[in-house]
PDB file of N, CA, C, O and CB in Angstrom:
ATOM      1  N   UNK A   1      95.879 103.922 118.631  1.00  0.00           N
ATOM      2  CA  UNK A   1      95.360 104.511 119.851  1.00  0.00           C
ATOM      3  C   UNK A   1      94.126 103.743 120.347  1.00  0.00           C
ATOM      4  O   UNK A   1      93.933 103.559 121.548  1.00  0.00           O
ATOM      5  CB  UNK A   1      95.017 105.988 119.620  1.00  0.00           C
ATOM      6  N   UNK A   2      93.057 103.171 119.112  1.00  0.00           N
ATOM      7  CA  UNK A   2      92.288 102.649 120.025  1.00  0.00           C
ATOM      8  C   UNK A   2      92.201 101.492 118.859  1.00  0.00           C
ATOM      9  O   UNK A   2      91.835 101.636 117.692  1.00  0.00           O
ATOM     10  CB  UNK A   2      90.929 103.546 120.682  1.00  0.00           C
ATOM     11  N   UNK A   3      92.693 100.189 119.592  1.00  0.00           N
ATOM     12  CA  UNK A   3      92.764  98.968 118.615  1.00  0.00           C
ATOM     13  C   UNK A   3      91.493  98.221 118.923  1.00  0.00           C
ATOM     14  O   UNK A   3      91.364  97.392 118.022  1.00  0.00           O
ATOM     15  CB  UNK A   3      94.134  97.968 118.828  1.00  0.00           C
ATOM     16  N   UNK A   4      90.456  98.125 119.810  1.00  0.00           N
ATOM     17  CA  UNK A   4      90.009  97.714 119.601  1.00  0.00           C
ATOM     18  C   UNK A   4      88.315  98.121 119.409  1.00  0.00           C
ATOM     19  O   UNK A   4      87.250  97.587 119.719  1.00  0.00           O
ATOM     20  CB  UNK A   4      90.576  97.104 120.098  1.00  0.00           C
ATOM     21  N   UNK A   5      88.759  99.440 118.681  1.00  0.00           N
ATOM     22  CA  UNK A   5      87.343 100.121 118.284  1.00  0.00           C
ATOM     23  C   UNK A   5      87.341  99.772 116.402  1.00  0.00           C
ATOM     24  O   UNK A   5      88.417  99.354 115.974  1.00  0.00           O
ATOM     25  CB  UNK A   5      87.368 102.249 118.787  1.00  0.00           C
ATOM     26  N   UNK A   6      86.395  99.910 115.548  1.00  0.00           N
ATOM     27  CA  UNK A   6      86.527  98.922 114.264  1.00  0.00           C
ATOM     28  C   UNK A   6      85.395  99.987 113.632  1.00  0.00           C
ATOM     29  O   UNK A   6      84.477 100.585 114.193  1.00  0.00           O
ATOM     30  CB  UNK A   6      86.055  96.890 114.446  1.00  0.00           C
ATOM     31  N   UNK A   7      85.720  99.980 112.606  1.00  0.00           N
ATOM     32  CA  UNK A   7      85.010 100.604 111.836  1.00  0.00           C
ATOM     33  C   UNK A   7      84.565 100.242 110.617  1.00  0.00           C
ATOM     34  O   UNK A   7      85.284 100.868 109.840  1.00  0.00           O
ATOM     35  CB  UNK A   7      85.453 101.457 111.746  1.00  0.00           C
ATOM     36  N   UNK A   8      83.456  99.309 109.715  1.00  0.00           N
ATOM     37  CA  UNK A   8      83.380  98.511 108.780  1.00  0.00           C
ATOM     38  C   UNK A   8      82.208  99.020 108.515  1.00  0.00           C
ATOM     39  O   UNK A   8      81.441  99.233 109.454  1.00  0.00           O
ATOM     40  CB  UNK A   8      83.570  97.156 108.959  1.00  0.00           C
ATOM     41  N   UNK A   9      81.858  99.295 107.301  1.00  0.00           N
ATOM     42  CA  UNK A   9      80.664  99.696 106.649  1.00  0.00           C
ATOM     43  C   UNK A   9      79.648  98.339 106.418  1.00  0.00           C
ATOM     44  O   UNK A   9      78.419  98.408 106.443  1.00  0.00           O
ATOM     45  CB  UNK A   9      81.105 100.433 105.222  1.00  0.00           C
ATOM     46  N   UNK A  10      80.070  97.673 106.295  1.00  0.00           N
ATOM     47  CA  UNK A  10      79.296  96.381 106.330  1.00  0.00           C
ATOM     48  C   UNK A  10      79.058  95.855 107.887  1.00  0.00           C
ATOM     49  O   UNK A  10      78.357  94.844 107.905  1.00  0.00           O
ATOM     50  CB  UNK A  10      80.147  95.233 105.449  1.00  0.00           C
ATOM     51  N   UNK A  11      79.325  96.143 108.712  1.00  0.00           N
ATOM     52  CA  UNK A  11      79.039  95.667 109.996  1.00  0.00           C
ATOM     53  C   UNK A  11      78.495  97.355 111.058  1.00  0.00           C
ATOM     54  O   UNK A  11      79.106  98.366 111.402  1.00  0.00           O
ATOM     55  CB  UNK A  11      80.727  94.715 110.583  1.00  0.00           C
ATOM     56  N   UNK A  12      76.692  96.722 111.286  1.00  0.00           N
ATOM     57  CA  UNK A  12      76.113  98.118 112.183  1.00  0.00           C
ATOM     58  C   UNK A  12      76.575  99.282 110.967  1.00  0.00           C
ATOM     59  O   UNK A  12      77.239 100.202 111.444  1.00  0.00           O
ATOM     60  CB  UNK A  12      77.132  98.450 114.118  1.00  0.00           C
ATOM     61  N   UNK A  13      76.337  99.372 109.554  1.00  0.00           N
ATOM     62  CA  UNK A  13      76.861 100.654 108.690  1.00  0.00           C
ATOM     63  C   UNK A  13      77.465 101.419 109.046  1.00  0.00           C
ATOM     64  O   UNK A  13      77.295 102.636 108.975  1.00  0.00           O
ATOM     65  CB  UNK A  13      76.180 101.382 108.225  1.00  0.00           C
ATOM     66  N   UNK A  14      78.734 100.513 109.741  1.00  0.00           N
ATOM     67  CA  UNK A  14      80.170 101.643 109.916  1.00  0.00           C
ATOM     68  C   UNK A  14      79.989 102.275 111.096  1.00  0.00           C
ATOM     69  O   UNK A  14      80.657 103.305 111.187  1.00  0.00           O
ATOM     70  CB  UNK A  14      80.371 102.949 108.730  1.00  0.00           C
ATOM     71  N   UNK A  15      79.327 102.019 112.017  1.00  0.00           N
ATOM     72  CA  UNK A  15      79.311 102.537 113.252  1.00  0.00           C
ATOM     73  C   UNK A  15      80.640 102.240 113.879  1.00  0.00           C
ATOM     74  O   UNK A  15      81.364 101.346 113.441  1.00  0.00           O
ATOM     75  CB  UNK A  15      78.179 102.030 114.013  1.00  0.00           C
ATOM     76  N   UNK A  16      81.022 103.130 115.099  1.00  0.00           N
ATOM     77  CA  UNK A  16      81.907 102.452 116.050  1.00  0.00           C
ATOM     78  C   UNK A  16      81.940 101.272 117.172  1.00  0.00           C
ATOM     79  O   UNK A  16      81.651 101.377 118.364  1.00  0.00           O
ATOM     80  CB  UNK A  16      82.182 103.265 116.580  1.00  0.00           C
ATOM     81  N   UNK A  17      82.412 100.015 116.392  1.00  0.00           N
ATOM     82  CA  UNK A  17      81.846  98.694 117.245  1.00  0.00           C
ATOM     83  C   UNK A  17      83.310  98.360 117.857  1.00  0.00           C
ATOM     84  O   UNK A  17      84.332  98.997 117.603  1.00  0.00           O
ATOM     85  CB  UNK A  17      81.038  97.195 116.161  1.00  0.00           C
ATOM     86  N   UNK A  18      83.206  97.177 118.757  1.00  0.00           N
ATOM     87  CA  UNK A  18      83.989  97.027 119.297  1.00  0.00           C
ATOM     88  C   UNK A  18      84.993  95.851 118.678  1.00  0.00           C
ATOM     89  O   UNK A  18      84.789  94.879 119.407  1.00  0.00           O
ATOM     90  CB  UNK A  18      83.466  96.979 120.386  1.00  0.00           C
ATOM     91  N   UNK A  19      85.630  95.614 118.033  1.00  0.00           N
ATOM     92  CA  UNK A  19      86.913  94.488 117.430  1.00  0.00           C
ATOM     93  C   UNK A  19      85.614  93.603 116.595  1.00  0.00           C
ATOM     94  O   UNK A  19      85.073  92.530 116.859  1.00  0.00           O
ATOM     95  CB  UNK A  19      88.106  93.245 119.053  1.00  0.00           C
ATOM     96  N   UNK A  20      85.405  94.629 115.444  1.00  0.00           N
ATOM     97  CA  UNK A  20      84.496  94.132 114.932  1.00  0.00           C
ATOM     98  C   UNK A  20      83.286  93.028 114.828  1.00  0.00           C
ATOM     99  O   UNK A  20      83.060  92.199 113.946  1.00  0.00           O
ATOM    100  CB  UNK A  20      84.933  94.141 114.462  1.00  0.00           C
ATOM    101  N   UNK A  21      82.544  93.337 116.130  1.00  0.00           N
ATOM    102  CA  UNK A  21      81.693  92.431 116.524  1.00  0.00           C
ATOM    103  C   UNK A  21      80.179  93.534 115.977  1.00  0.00           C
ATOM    104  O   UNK A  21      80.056  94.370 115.081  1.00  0.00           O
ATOM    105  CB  UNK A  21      81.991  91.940 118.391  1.00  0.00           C
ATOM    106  N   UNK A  22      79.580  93.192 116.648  1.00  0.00           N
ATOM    107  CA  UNK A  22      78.188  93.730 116.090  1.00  0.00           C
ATOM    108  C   UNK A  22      77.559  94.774 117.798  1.00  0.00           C
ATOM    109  O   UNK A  22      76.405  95.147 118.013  1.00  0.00           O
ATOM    110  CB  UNK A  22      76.863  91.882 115.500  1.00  0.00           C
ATOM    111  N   UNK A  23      78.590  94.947 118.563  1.00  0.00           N
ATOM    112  CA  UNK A  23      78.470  95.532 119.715  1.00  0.00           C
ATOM    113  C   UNK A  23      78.803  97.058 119.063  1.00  0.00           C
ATOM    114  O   UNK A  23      79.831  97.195 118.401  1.00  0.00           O
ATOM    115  CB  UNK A  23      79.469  94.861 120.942  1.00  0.00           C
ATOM    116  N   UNK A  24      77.997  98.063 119.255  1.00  0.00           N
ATOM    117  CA  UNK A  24      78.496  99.765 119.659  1.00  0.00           C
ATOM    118  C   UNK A  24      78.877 100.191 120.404  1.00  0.00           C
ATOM    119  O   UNK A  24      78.285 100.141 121.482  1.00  0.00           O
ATOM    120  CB  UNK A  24      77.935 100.628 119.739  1.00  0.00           C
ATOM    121  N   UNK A  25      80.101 100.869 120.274  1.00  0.00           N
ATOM    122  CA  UNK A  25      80.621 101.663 121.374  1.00  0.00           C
ATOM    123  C   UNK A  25      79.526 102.128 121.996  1.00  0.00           C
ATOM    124  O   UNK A  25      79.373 101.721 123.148  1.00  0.00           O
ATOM    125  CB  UNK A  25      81.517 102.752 121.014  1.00  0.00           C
ATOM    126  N   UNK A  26      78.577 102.996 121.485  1.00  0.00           N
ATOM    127  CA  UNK A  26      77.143 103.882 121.528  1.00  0.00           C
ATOM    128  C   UNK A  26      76.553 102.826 123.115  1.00  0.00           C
ATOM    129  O   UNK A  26      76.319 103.201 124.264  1.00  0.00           O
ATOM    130  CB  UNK A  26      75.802 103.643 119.506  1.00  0.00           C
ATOM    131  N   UNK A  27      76.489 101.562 122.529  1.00  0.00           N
ATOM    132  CA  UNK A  27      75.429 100.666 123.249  1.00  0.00           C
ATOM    133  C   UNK A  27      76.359 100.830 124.774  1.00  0.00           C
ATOM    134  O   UNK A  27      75.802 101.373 125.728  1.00  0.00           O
ATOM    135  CB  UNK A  27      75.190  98.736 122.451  1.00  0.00           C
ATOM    136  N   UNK A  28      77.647 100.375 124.893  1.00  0.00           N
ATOM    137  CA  UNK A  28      78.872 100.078 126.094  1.00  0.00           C
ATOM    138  C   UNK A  28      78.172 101.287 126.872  1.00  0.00           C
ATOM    139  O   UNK A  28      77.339 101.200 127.773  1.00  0.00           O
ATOM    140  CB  UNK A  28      80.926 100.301 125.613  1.00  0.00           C
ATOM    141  N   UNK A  29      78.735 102.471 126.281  1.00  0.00           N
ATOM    142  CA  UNK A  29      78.518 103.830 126.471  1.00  0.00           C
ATOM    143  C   UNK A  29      77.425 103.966 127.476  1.00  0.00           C
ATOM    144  O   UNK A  29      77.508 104.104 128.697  1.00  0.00           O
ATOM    145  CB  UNK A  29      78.205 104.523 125.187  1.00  0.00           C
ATOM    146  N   UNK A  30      76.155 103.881 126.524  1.00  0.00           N
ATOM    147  CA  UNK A  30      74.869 104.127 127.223  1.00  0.00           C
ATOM    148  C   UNK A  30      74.547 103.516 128.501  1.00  0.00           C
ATOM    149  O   UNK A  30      74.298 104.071 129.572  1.00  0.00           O
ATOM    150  CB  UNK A  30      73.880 103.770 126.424  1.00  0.00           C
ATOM    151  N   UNK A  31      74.602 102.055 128.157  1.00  0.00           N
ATOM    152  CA  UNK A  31      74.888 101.189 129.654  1.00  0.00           C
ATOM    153  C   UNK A  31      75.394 101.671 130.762  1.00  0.00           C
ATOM    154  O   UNK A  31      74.723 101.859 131.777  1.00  0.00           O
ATOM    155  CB  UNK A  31      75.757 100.180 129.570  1.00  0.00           C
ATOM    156  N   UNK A  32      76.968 101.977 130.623  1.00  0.00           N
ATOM    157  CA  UNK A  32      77.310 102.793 131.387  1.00  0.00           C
ATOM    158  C   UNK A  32      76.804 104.094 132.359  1.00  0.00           C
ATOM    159  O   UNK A  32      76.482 104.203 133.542  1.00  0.00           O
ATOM    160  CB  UNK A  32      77.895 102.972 130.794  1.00  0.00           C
ATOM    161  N   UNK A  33      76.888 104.810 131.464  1.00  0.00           N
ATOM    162  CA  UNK A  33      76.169 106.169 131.834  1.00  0.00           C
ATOM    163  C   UNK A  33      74.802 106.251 132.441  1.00  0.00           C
ATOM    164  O   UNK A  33      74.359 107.270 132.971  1.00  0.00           O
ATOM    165  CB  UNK A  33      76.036 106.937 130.668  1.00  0.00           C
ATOM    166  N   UNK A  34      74.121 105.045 132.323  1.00  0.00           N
ATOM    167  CA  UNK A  34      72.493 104.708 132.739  1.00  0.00           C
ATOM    168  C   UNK A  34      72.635 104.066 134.176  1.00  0.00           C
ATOM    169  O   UNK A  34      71.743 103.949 135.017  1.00  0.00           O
ATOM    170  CB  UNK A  34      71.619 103.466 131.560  1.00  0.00           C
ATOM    171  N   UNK A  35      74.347 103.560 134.294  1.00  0.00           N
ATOM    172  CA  UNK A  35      74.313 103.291 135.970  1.00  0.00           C
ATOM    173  C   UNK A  35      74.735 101.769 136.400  1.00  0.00           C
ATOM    174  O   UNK A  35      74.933 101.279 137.512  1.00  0.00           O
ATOM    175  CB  UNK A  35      72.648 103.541 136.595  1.00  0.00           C
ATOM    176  N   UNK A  36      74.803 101.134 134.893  1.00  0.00           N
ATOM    177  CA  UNK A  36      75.412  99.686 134.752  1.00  0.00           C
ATOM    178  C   UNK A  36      77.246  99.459 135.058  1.00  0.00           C
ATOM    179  O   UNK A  36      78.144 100.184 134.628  1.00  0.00           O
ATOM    180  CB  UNK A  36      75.043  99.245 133.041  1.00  0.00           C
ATOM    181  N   UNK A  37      77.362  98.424 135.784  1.00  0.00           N
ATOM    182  CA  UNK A  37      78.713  98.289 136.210  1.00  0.00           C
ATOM    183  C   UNK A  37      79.656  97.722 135.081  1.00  0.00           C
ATOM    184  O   UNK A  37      78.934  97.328 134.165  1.00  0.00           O
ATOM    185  CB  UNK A  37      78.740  97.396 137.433  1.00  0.00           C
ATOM    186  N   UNK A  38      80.871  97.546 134.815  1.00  0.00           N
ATOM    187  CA  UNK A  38      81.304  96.691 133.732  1.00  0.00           C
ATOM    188  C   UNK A  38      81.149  95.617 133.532  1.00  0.00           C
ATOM    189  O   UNK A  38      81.137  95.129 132.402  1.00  0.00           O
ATOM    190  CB  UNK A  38      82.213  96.638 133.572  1.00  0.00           C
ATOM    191  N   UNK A  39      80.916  94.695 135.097  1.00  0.00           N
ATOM    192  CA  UNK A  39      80.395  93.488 135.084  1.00  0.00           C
ATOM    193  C   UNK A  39      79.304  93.143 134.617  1.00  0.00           C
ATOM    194  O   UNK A  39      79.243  92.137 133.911  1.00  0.00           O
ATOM    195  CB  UNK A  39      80.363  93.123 135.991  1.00  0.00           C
ATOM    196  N   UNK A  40      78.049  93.991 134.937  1.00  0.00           N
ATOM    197  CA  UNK A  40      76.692  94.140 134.029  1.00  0.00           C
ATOM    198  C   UNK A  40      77.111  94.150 132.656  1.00  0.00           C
ATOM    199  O   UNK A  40      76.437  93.352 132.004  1.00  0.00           O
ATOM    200  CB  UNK A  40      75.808  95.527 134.299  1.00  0.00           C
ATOM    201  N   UNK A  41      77.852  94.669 132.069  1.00  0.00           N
ATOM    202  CA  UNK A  41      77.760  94.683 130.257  1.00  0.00           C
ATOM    203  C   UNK A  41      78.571  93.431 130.087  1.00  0.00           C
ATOM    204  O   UNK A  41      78.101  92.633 129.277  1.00  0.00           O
ATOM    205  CB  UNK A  41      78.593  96.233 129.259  1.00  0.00           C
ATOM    206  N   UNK A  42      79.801  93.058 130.740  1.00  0.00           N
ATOM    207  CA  UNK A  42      80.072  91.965 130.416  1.00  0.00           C
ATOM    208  C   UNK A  42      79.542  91.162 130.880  1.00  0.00           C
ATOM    209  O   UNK A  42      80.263  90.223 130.545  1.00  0.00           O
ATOM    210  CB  UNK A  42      80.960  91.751 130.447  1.00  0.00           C
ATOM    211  N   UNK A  43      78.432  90.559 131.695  1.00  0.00           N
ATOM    212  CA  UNK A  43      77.365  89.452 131.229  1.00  0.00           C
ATOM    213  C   UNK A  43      76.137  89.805 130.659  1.00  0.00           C
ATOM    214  O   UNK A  43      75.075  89.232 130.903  1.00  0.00           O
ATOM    215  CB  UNK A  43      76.959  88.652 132.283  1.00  0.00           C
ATOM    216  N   UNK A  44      76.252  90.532 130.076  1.00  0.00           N
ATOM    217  CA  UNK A  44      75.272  91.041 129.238  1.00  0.00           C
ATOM    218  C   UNK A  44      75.876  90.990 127.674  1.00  0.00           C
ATOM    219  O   UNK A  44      75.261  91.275 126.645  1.00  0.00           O
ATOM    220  CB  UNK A  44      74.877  92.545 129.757  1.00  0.00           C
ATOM    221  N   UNK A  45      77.165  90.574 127.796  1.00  0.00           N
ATOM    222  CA  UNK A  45      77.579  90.788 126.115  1.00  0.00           C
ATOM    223  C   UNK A  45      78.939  89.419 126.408  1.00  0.00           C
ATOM    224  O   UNK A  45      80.073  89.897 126.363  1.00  0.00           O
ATOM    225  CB  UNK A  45      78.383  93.054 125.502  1.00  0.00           C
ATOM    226  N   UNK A  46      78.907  88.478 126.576  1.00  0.00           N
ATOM    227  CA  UNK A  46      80.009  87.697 126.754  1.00  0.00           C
ATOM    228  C   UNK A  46      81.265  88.097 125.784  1.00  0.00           C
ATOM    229  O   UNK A  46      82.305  88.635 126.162  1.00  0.00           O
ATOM    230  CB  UNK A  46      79.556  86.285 126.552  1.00  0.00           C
ATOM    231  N   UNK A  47      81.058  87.857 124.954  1.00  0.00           N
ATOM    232  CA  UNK A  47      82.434  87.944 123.988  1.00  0.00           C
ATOM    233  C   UNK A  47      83.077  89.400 124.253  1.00  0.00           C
ATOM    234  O   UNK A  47      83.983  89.801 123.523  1.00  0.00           O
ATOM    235  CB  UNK A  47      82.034  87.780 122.160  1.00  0.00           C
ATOM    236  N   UNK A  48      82.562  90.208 125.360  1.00  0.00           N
ATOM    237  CA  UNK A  48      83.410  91.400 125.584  1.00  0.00           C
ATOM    238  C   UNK A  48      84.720  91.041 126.302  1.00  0.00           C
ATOM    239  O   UNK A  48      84.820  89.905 126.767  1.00  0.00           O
ATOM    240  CB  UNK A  48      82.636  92.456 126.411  1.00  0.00           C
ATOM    241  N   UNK A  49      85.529  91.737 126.406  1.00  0.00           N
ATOM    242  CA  UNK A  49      86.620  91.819 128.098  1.00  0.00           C
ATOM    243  C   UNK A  49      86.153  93.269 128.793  1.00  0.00           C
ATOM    244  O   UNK A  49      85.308  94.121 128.518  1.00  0.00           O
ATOM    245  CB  UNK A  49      88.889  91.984 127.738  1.00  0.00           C
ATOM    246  N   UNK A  50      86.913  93.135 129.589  1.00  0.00           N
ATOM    247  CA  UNK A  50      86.710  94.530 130.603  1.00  0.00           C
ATOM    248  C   UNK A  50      87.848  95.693 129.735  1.00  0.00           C
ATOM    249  O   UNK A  50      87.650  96.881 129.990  1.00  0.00           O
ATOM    250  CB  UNK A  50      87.373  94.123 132.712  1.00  0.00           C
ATOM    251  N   UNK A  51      88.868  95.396 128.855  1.00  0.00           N
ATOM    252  CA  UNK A  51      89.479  96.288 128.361  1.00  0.00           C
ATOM    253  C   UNK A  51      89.097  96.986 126.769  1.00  0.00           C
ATOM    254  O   UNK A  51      89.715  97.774 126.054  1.00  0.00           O
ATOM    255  CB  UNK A  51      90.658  95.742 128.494  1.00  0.00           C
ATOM    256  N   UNK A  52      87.770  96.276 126.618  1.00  0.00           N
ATOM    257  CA  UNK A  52      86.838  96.470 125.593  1.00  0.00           C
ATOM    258  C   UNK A  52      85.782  97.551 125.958  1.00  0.00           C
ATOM    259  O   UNK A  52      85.178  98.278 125.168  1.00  0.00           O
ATOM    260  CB  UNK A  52      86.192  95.167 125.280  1.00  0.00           C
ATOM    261  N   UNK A  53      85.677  97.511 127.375  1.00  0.00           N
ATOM    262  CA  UNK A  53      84.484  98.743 127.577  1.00  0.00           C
ATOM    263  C   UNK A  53      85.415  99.562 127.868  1.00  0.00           C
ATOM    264  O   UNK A  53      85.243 100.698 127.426  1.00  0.00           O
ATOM    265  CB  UNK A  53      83.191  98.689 128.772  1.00  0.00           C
ATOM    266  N   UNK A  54      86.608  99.328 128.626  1.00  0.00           N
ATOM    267  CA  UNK A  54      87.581 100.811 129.084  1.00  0.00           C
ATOM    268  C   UNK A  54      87.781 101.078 128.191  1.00  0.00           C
ATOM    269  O   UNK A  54      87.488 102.273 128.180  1.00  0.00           O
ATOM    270  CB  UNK A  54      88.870 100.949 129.849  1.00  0.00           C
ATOM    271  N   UNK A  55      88.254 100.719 126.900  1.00  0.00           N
ATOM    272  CA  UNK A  55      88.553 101.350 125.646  1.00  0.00           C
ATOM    273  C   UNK A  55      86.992 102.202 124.830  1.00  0.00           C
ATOM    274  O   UNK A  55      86.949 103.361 124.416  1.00  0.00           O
ATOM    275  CB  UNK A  55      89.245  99.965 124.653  1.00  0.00           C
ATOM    276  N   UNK A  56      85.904 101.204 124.809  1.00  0.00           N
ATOM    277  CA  UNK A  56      84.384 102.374 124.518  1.00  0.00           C
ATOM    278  C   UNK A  56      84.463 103.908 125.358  1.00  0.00           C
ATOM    279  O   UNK A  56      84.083 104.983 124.892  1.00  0.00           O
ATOM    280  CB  UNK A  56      82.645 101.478 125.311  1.00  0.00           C
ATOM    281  N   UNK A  57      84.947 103.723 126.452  1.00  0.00           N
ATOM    282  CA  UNK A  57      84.925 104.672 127.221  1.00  0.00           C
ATOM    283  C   UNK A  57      85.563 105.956 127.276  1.00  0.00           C
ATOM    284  O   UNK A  57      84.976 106.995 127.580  1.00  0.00           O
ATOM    285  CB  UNK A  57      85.112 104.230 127.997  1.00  0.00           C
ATOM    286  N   UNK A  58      87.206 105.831 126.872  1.00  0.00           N
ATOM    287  CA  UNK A  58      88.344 106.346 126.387  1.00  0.00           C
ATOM    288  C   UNK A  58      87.935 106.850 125.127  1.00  0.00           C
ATOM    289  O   UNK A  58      88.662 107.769 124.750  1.00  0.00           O
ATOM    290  CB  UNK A  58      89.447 105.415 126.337  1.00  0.00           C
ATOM    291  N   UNK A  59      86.791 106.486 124.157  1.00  0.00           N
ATOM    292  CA  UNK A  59      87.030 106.242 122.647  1.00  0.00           C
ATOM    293  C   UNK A  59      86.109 107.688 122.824  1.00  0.00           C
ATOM    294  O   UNK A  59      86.364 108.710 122.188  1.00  0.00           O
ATOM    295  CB  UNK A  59      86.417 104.537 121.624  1.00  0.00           C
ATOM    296  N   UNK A  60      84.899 107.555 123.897  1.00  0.00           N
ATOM    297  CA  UNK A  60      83.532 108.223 123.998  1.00  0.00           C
ATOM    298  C   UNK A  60      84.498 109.666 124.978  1.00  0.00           C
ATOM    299  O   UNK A  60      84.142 110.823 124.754  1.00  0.00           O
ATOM    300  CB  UNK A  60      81.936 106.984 125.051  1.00  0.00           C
ATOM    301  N   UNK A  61      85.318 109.478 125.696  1.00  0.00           N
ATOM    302  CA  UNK A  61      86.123 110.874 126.252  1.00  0.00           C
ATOM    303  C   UNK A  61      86.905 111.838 125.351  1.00  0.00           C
ATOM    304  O   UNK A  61      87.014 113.057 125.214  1.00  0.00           O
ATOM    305  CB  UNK A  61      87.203 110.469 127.239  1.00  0.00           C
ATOM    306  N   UNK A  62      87.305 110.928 124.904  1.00  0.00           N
ATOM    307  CA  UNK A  62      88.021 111.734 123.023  1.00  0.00           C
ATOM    308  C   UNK A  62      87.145 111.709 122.158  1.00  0.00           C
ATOM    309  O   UNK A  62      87.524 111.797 120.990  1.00  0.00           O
ATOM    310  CB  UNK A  62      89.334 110.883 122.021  1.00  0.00           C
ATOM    311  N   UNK A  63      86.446 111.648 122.295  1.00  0.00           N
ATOM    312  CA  UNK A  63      85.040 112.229 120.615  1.00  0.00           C
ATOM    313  C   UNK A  63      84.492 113.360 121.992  1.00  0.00           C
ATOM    314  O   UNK A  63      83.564 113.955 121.445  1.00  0.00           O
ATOM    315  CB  UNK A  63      82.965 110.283 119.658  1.00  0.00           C
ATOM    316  N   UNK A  64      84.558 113.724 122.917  1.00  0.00           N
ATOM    317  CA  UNK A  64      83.733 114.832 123.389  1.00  0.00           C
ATOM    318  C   UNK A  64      85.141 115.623 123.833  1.00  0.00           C
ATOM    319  O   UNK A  64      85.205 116.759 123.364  1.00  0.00           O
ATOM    320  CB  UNK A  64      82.433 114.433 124.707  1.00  0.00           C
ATOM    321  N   UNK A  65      85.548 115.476 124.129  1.00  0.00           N
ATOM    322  CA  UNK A  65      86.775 116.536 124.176  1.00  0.00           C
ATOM    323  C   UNK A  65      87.044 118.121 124.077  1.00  0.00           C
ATOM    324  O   UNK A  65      87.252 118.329 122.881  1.00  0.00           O
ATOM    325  CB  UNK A  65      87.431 116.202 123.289  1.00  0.00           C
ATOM    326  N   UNK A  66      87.092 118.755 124.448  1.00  0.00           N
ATOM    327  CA  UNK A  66      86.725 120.026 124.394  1.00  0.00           C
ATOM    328  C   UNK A  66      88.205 120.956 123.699  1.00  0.00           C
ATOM    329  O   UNK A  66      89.116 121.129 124.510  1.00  0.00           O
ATOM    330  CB  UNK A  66      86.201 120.440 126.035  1.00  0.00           C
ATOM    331  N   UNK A  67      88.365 121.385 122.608  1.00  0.00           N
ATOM    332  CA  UNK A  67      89.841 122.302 122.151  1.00  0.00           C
ATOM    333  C   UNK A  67      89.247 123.288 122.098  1.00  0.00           C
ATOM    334  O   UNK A  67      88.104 123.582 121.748  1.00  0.00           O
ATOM    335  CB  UNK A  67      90.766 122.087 120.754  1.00  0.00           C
ATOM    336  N   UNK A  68      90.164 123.871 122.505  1.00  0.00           N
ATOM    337  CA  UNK A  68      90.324 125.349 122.931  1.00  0.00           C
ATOM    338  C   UNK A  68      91.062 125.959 121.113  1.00  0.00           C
ATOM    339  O   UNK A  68      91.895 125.411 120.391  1.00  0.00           O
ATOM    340  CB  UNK A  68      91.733 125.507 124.734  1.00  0.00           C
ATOM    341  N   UNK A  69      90.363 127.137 120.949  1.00  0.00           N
ATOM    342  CA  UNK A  69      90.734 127.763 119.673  1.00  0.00           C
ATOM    343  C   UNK A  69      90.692 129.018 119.881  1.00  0.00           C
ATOM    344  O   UNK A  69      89.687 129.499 120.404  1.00  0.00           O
ATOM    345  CB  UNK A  69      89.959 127.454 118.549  1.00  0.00           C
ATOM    346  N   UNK A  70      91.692 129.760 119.545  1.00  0.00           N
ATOM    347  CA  UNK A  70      92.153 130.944 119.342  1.00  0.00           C
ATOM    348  C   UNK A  70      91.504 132.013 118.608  1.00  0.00           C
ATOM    349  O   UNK A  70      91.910 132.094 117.449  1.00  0.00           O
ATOM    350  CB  UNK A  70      93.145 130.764 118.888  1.00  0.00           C
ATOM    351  N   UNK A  71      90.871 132.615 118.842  1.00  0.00           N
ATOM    352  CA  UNK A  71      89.965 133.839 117.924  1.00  0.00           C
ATOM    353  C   UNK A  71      90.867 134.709 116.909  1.00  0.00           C
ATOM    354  O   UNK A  71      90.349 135.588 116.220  1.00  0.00           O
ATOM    355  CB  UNK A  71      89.222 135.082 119.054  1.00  0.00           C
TER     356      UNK A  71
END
């Protein structure tokens, strides 16, 4: 579902980075949300693509997700 989110305890201590680079989803994320375009993070982070932040993004909509539970 999300191939190019990575999870390595030796790289950022297992944070969620992006195709195991030393980038955080966290960092994509924040950028974002602070008002930065995709083009801003990708020259701000070269070795990204644009389907590297849509995927941070997707990754950050499903970790907040809201389920509904039955009492």
């Amino acid at each position: 579902m999300f191939d190019r989110i990575s999870f390595d305890p030796m790289i950022m201590g297992g944070r969620a980075c992006i195709r195991g680079m030393r980038i955080p989803v966290s960092v994509i994320v924040s950028q974002i949300a602070h008002g930065a375009s995709t083009d801003e993070v990708l020259a701000e982070y070269p070795d990204l693509e644009a389907e590297d932040v849509q995927q941070a993004l997707e990754y950050a909509a499903w970790l907040t997700r809201e389920e509904v539970r039955s009492a």
